[in-house]
Residue, then its C-alpha position, 0 to 999 in steps of 0.5 A: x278670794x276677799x270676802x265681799x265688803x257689799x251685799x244686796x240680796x232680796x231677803x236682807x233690806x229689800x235688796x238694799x245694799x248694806x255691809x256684809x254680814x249686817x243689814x247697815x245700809x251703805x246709804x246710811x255711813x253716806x247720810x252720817x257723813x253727810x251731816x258732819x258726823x264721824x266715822x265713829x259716831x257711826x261705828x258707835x250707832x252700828x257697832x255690827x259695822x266693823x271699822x276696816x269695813x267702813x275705810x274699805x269702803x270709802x277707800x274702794x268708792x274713792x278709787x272708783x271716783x279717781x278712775x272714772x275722773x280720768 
């Protein structure tokens, strides 16, 4: 079984999801993106972030987008 890629749990963030095993809202990898800001700047600022972590992420949220469009 894959470890999960989001968590939202009551005692971590307020239920907020975030990248597992951290408390790195997903929000806050959307809002850097968002203001033009790169992938590294934010592994740079959220270095318990991992890298394959963020390109899960955005990979599954592209895969979402891509089904629900057809």
């Amino acid at each position: 079984m894959n470890k999960p890629l989001i968590t939202c749990t009551p005692d971590v963030m307020g239920g907020t999801p975030v990248f597992a095993g951290t408390r790195v809202p997903v929000q806050t990898l959307l809002d850097f993106l968002e203001g033009g800001e790169t992938i590294d700047d934010f592994l740079d600022g959220f270095p318990t972030v991992t890298r394959e972590q963020v390109v899960a992420f955005l990979e599954e949220a592209k895969a979402r987008m891509v089904a629900s469009a057809s």
